[in-house]
ZASE-740843 format. One record per residue (C-alpha): x, y, z; residue in three letters. Coordinates in steps of 0.001 Angstrom, whole numbers, plus 500000, padded with zeros to 6 digits. Example, Ala and Ser with C-alpha at 12.3 -4.5 7.8 and 13.67 -1.06 7.14 Angstrom:
# ZASE-740843
512300495500507800ALA
513670498940507140SER
***
This chain:
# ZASE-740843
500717523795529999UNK
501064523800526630UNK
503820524764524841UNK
504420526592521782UNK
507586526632519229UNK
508252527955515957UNK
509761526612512790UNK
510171527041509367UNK
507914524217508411UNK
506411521430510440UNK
505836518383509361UNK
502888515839510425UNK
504087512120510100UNK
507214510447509506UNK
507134507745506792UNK
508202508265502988UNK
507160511462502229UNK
507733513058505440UNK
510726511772505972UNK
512091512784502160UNK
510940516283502620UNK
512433516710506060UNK
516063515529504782UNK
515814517895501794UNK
514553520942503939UNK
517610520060506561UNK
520750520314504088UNK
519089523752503212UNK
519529524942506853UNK
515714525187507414UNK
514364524755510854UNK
511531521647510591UNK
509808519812513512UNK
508516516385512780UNK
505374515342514611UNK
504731511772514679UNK
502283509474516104UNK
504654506702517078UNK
507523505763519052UNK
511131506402518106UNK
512092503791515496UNK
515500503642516793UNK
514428502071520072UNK
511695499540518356UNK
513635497836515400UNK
515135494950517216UNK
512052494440519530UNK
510084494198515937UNK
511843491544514655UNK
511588489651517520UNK
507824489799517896UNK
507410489191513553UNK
509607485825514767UNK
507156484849517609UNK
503807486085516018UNK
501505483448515322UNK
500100485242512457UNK
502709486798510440UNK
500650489357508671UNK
501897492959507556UNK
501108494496511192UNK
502721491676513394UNK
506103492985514012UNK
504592496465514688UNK
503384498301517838UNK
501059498612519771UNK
500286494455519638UNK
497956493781517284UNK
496074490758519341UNK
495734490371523012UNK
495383486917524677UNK
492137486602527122UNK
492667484733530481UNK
492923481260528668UNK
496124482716526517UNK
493466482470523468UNK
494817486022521156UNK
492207487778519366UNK
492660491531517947UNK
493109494021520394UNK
489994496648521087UNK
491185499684519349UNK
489168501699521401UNK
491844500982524476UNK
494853502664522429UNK
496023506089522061UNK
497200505287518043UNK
494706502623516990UNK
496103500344513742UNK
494339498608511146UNK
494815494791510768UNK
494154491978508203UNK
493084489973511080UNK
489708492087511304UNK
488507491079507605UNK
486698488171508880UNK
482557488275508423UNK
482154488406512636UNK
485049490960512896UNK
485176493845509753UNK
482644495398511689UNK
483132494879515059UNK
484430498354516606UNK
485812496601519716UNK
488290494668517291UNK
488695496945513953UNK
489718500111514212UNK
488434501590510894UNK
484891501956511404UNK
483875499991508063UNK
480180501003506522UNK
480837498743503466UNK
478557497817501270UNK
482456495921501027UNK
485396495509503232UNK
488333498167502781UNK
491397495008502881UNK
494407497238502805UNK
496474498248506531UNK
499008500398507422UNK
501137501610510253UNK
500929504644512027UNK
504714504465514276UNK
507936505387512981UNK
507848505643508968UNK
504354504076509279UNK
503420501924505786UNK
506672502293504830UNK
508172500098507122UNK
506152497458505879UNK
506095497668501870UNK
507720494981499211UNK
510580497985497790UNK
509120497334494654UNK
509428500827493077UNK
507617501454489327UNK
507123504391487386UNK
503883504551486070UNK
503598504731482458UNK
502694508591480655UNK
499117507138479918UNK
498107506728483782UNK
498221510181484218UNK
495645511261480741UNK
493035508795481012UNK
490486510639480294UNK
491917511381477360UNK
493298508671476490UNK
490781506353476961UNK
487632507791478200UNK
487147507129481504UNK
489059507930485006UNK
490244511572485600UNK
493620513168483778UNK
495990513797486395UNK
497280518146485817UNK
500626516525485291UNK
502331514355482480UNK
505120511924482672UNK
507202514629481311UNK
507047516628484411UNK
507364514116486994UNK
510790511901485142UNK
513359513835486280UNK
512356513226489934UNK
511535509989489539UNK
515099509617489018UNK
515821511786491756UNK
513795509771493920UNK
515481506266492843UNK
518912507956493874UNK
517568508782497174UNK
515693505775497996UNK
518189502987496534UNK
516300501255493737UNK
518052498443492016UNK
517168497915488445UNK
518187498123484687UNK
516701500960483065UNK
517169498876479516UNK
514597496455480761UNK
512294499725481722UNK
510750501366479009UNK
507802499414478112UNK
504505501005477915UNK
506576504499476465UNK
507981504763480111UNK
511023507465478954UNK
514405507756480581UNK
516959510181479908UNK
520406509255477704UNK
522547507273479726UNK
520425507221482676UNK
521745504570485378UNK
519833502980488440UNK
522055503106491505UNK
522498499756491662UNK
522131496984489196UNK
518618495232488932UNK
518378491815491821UNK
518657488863489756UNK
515893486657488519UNK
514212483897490434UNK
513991480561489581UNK
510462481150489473UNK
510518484049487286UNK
512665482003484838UNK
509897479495484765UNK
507114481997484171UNK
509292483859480909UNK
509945480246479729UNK
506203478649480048UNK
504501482223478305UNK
506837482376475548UNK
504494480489473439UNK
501220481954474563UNK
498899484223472414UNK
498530487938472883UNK
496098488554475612UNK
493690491376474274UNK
496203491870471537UNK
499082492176473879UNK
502140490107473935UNK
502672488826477675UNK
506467488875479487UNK
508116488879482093UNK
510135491713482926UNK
511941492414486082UNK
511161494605488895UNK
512574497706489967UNK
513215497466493778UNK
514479499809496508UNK
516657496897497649UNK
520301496534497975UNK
521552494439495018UNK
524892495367496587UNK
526386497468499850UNK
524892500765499408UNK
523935503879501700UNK
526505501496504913UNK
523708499065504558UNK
524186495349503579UNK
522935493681499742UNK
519445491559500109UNK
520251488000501203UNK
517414486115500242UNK
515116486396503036UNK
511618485999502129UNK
510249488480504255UNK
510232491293502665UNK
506761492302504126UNK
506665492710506773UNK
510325493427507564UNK
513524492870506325UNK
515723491524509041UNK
519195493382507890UNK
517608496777506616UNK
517992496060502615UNK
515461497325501542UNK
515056501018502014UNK
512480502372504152UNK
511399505890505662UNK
513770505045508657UNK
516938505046506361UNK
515799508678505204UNK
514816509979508452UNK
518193508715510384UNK
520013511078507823UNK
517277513825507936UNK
518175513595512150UNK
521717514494511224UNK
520734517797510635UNK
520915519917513619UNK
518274522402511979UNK
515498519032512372UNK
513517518073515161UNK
511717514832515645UNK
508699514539518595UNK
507420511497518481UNK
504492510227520374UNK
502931513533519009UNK
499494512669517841UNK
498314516073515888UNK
494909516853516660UNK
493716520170514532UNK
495293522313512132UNK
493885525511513308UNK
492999528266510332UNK
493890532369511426UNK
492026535200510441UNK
493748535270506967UNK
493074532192505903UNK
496715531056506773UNK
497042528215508880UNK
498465529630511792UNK
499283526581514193UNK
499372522387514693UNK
497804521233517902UNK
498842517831519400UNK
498274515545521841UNK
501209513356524095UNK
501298509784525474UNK
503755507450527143UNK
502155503881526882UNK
499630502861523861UNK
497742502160526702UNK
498030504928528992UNK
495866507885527646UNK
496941511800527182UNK
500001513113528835UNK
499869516415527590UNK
499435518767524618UNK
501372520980522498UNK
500844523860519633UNK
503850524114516775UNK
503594527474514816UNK
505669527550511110UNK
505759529570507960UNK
504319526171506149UNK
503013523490506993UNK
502844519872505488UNK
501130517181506108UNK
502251513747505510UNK
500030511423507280UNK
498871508670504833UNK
495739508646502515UNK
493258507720505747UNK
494977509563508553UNK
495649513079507008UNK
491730513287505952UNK
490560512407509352UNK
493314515238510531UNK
491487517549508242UNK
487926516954509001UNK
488792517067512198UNK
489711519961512379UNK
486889522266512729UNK
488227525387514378UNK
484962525502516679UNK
482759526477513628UNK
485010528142511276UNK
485868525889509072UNK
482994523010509696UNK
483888520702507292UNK
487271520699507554UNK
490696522483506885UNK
491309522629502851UNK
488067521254501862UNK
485916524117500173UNK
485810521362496972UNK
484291518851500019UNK
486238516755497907UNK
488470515685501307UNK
487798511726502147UNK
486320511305498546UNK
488061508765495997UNK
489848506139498631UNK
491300503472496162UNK
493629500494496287UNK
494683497913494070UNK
492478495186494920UNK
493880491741494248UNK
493463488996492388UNK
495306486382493651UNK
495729483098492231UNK
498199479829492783UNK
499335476717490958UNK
501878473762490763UNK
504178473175487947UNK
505559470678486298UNK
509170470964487609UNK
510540472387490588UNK
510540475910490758UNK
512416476077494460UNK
510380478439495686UNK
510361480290499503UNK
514140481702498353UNK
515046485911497846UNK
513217488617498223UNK
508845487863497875UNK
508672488845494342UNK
511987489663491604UNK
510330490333488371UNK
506141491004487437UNK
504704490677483794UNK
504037494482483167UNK
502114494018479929UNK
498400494018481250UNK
499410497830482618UNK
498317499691480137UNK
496391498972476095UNK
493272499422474343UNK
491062497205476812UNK
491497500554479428UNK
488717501634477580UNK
486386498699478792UNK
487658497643482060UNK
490622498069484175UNK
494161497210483560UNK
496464495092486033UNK
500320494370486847UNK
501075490295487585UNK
503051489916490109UNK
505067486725490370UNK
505427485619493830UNK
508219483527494986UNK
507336482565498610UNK
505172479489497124UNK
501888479461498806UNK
502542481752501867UNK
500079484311500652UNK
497177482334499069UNK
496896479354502178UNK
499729480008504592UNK
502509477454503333UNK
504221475984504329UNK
502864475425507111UNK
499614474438506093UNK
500886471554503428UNK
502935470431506191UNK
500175469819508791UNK
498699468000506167UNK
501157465477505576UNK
501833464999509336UNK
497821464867510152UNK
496613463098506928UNK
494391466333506369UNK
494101467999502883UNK
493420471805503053UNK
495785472722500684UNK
494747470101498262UNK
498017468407497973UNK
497460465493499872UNK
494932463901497955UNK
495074460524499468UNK
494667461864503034UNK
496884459706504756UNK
499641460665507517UNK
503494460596506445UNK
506236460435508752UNK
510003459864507670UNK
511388459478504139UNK
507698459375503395UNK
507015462624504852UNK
510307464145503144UNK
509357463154499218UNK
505734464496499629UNK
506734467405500957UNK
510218467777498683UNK
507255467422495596UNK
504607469980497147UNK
506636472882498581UNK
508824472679495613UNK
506871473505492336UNK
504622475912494189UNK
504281479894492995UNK
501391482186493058UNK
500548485022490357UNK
499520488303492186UNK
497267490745489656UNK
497065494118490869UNK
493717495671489253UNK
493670499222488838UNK
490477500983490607UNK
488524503419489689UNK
487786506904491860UNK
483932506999493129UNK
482200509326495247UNK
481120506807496967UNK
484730505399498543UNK
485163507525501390UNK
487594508412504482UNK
485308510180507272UNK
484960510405510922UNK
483237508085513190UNK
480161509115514635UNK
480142506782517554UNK
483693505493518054UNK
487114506989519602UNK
490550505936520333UNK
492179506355523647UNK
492690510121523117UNK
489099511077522715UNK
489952511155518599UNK
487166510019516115UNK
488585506870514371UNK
488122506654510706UNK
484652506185508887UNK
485103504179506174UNK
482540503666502967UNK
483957501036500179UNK
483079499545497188UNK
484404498617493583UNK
482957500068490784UNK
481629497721487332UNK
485128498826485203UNK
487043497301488401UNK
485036493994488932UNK
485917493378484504UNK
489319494214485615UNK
488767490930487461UNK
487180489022485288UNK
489812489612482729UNK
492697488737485383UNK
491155485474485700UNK
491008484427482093UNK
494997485640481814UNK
496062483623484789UNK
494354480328483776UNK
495645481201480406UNK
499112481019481553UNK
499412478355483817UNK
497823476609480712UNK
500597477335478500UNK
503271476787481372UNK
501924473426482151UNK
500879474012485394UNK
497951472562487458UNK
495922475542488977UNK
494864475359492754UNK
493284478689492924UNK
490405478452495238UNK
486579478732493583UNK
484426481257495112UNK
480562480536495569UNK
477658482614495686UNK
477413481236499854UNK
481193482528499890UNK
480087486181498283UNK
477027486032500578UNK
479120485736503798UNK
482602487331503104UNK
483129491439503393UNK
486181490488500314UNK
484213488994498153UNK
481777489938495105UNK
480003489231492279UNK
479678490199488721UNK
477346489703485756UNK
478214490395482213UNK
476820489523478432UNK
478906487856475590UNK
480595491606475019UNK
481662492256478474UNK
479212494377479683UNK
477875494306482924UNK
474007493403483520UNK
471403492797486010UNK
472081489382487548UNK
469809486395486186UNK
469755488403482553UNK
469065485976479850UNK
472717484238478270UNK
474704486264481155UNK
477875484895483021UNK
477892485752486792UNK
481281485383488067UNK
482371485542491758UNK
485463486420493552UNK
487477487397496558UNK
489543490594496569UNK
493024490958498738UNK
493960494555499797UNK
497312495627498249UNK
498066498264500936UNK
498607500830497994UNK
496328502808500141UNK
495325506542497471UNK
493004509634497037UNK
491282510891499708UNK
492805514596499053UNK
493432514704495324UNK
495505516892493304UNK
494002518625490598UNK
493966522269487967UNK
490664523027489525UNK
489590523950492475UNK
486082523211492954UNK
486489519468492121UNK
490269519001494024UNK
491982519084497138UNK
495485520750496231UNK
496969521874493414UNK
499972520146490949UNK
502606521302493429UNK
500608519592496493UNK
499550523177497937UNK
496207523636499717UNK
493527525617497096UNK
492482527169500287UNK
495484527921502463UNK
498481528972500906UNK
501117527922503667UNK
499623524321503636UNK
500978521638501866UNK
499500517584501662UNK
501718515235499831UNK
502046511342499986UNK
499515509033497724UNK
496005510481499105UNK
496566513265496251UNK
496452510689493340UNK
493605511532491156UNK
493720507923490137UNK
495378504517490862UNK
497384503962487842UNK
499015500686487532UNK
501944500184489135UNK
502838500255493341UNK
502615504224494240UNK
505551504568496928UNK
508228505742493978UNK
505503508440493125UNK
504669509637495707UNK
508150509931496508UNK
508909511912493588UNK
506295513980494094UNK
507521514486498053UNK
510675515607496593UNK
509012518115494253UNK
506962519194497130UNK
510089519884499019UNK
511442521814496137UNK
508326524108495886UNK
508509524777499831UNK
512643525652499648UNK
511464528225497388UNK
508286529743499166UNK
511177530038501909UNK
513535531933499891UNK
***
């Protein structure tokens, strides 16, 4: 039998924003029930690390359950059918040509024209568990850029209203930085304002980078440097956890809890005796009353990924929220049809719900300097070059962050690893064994002190524009475990996007130029476009506009895209209600107990990661539902 509780507010998922607004809603004494797709974190974080040390492929999802591959009789892994689990789980590993649209190995059910590249978790915090810490404030033009520049959507909100809890939500979350070094780009802080912790200090790397551009002309009339990055990461003991030490694993996981994640919040929200956690609680409809209200949360139970339903449940609460990431709280909502009454969906009289997925597609290119750089040391990334983030160009094509990567080549070719096979085989598929021969000894030492240790990659997050064609929707043919429709998704990058690479490209070669350093970055060909769901072309004339392929004195360019996992839209905020989801304080336009907060209510990308905004806006959320409650 089902059974049937009531609470102030319940909450659907438990990973940054969830886990914010449950803490806040505790300490006021209200009554909230978590329901959340995974297992208990508590019982999973020393079994994750173990399987992120044994994982062959040490992509975001390894450490993370249920096991993203499954070996056959002859031990040979491939991805795991998705179909065969109760919580299915995206994975890099499916972005291959033979596998981004195989259903019996990816569990989004990808339309195309290309490949949605970005993953993320659905058990205990979910993404968050996962993410870099790198925690930006996006600059006061990302939110008016359709004022500002002509193009995009204004967000209904301004810098101005969301500063305050920004700093709210660095306080909460942990974020090490120096405000000083923050307030490019008319990014505003208030007098005296402090960072909890001071800012982690500069890599060797990054020292190279600010040293080699210091000489380099403005790009686009804009001065480049290097400025370090804001990071939800210990620089020293805070909240009885220990200060980063250098481990270069920030994604997936941090092996000593550092860096903050929804976890951290969520053990403190637990403290409260007013909050309730279920987990292995897969929600399954919102169901609408007579007044328009939502009136109750159906869910489904489990005890093995593997295993099927165990049971259901139905939470009643005076609001609701839902906080389960840009993919899964769409497919929540179209699911939930109420046998007719609301046929497209819970909150979507705009049909605007599943419209506008966006990421920050990639461009990812590597090189090899002059001098060591000592790379594969701290945390994956310590500063970025935040100058490309916003200027006059927005008008033409899209702006981008650099990220400066100091795990060498782990990203672009697997290093080092791969340079090291290549040296012991006498192969060359990183291109730094040029002579192809075998080393063994002192030989094998020098090569590989020379290769691994002037390696560093430049990471350039381009900003993406919202389409109506970049959906979240439900499968028509394919299910998890629990009978559930997995997620349809329709992908593609739009003209302004594709310059946003094309200018990316010039600025990277531009630098290594000035800094001396021989690029590696691999060329992509048209066969490469052709075959590879990541990959696409552009044409454009002598002043950057895009035209048919083969036009007379055109340029066609081609390149390969990396998902970012900063994972947006889908349910967007907006002042009207036709054309939006839910209004500036995150509440449904069409039910006025519902709430849906995390990055799906974006209206755009902006430029910089979105966990710090979306936690600030979590926290305002929480605010706004304190005082619907009185």
């Amino acid at each position: 039998m089902a059974d049937t509780n009531h609470f102030d507010v319940v909450i659907v998922g438990a990973g940054v924003s969830g886990a914010l607004i449950a803490k806040q809603l505790g300490a006021a004494g209200k009554s909230v029930c978590i329901l959340e797709a995974g297992i208990d974190y508590k019982d999973s974080a020393a079994e994750a690390l173990q399987r992120f040390y044994t994982a062959q492929a040490k992509v975001p999802e390894s450490p993370y359950t249920p096991a993203i591959v499954t070996p056959d009789a002859q031990g040979v892994q491939s991805p795991s059918n998705p179909s065969k689990h109760v919580i299915g789980r995206a994975t890099t590993l499916t972005l291959g040509e033979d596998s981004w649209q195989n259903s019996n190995q990816a569990y989004m059910d990808q339309q195309g024209p290309l490949a949605f590249a970005s993953t993320y978790e659905r058990v205990g915090g979910g993404t968050g568990r996962h993410w870099l810490g790198t925690s930006l404030r996006f600059p006061p033009n990302d939110f008016k850029m359709k004022t500002v520049y002509g193009v995009e959507e204004d967000w209904p909100i301004d810098y101005d209203d969301l500063e305050d809890w920004y700093g709210k939500a660095e306080h909460e979350m942990g974020v090490s930085a120096n405000a000083a070094d923050q307030g490019y780009h008319d990014i505003g802080f208030p007098s005296g304002y402090s960072y909890p912790m001071p800012q982690i200090l500069d890599s060797l790397v990054d020292d190279a980078v600010k040293v080699g551009i210091s000489g380099l002309e403005p790009q686009e009339g804009i001065k480049l440097e290097v400025t370090n990055t804001p990071a939800a990461r210990n620089s020293v003991p805070f909240q009885n956890r220990r200060q980063c030490a250098g481990n270069t694993n920030c994604i997936p996981i941090c092996p000593i809890q550092a860096k903050w994640d929804p976890t951290v919040t969520l053990y403190e929200a637990r403290q409260s005796p007013s909050v309730e956690i279920r987990f292995k609680s897969v929600a399954s409809e919102i169901v609408v009353g007579e007044d328009n209200l939502v009136s109750s949360i159906k869910y489904l139970t489990y005890d093995t990924f593997d295993g099927g339903q165990t049971g259901s449940g139905e939470v009643t609460a005076e609001r609701y929220i839902i906080a389960a990431h840009a993919i899964e709280t769409p497919r929540l909502l179209l699911m939930s049809t109420n046998d007719g009454k609301t046929p497209n969906g819970v909150a979507n009289s705009s049909g605007a719900v599943g419209k506008h997925l966006m990421d920050h597609p990639i461009y990812l290119s590597w090189a090899h300097t002059k001098d060591p750089v000592f790379g594969y040391r701290g945390p994956l990334s310590t500063s970025g070059i935040e100058s490309m983030r916003d200027g006059a160009f927005r008008s033409k094509h899209a702006a981008f962050r650099i990220e400066i990567g100091n795990e060498g080549w782990n990203f672009p070719i697997g290093d080092p690893y791969t340079t090291t096979l290549d040296f012991v085989l006498g192969t060359n598929h990183s291109q730094l064994n040029d002579s192809g021969t075998a080393q063994q000894g002192k030989g094998l030492v020098t090569a590989l002190n020379h290769a691994l240790t002037r390696q560093f990659r430049l990471g350039f997050l381009v900003e993406q524009t919202p389409e109506d064609n970049c959906t979240v929707g439900l499968s028509a043919t394919y299910k998890d475990r629990l009978g559930l429709p997995r997620p349809s998704i329709t992908y593609d990058l739009s003209d302004y996007t594709k310059m946003g690479f094309v200018a990316a490209k010039k600025v990277s070669s531009n630098i290594y130029a000035a800094m001396g350093a021989k690029e590696f970055t691999k060329t992509i060909t048209k066969e490469d476009a052709d075959s590879d769901p990541t990959s696409f072309s552009v044409t454009y004339d002598a002043n950057g506009a895009v035209v048919p392929e083969g036009t007379a004195g055109a340029t066609t360019e081609y390149f390969q895209y990396f998902g970012a996992g900063h994972i947006v839209g889908t349910y967007r905020m907006g002042s009207d209600s036709t054309n939006s989801v839910v209004d500036k304080d995150q509440r449904s336009w069409d039910h006025q107990n519902l709430f849906l907060v995390g990055s799906g209510v974006f209206p755009t990308v902006a430029t910089g990661n979105p966990t710090l905004t979306l936690a600030a806006l979590a926290l305002w959320a929480a605010d706004t539902v304190l005082a619907d409650l009185g």
